[in-house]
C-alpha positions in Angstrom: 29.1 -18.4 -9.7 27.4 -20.1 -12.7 23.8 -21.7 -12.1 22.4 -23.9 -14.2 18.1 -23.2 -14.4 17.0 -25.4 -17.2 15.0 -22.4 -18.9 13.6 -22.2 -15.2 12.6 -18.5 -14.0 14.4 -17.5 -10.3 13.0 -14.8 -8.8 15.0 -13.8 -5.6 12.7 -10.9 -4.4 9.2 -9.4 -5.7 9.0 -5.7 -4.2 5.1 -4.9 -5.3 6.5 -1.1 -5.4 8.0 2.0 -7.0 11.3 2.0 -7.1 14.0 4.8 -5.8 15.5 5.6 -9.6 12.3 6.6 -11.0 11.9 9.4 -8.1 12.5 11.6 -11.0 9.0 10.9 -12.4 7.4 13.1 -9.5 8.8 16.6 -11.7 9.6 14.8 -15.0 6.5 12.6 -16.5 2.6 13.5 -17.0 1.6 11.1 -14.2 4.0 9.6 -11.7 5.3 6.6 -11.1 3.6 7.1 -7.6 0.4 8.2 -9.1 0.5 5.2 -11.6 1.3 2.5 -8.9 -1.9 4.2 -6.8 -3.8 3.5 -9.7 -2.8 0.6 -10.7 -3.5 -1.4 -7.0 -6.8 0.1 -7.0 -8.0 -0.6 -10.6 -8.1 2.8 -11.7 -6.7 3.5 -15.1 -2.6 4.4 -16.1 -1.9 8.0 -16.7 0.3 9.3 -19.5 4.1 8.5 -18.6 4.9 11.1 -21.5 8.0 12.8 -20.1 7.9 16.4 -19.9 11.3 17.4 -20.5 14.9 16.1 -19.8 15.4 15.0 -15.8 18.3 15.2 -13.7 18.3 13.8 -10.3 21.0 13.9 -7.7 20.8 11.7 -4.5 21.3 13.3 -1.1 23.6 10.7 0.3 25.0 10.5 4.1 23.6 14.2 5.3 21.3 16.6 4.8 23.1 20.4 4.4 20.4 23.0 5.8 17.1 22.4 3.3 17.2 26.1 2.7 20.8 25.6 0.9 19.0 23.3 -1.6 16.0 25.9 -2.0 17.6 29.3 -2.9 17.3 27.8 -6.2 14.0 27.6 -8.0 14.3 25.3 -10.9 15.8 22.7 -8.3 12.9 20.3 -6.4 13.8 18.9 -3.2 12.5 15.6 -1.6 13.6 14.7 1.7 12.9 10.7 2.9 13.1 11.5 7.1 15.2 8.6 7.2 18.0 8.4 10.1 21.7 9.9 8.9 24.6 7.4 8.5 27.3 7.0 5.7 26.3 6.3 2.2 22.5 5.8 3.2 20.3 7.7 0.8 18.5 10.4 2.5 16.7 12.1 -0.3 16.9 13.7 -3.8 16.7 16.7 -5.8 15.3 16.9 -9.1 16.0 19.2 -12.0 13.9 19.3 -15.0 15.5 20.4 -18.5 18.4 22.2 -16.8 21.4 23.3 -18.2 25.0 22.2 -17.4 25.4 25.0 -15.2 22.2 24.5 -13.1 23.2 20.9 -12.9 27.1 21.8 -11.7 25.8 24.2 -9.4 22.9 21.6 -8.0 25.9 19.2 -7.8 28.1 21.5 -5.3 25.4 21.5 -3.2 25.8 17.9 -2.7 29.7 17.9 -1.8 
């Protein structure tokens, strides 16, 4: 479908909030994107975003294995949303910061 806007802007949906791909900012930048939104909606001033390293983050989809699976390994972060289980419904993430391909392989069998 084309439409035709005559240099018009459409907006279809304002969400005033942080979004779920930049969860990895919680482990991976100087300040948040959390921190930085709490800032910014009370006038306090932006933090850094500097990123500290290389971020990898894997979404829990459709169930949550025992948390403990997820924790016997300490460069991995776990964040868990308490959201109700059904298929393909993002349920939390885990974050690794400047892992190597064998931390993130291992991170990703946790997830099958």
């Amino acid at each position: 479908m084309t439409i035709e806007t005559s240099g018009e802007l459409l907006v279809n949906e304002i969400a005033p909030r942080v979004h779920n791909s930049g969860h990895w900012t919680i482990e991976g930048a100087k300040t948040s994107q959390f921190d930085n939104h709490l800032r910014a909606v009370t006038g306090l001033p932006l933090g850094s975003t500097e990123v500290l390293g290389n971020s990898v983050m894997l979404n829990i989809l459709s169930e949550v294995k025992s948390p403990a699976s997820y924790l016997l390994n300490d460069s991995l972060h776990l964040h868990l949303y308490n959201k109700e289980a059904r298929a393909s419904r993002k349920l939390g993430h885990i974050t690794l910061l400047n892992a190597s391909d064998t931390e993130i392989a291992e991170a990703e069998q946790l997830l099958d």
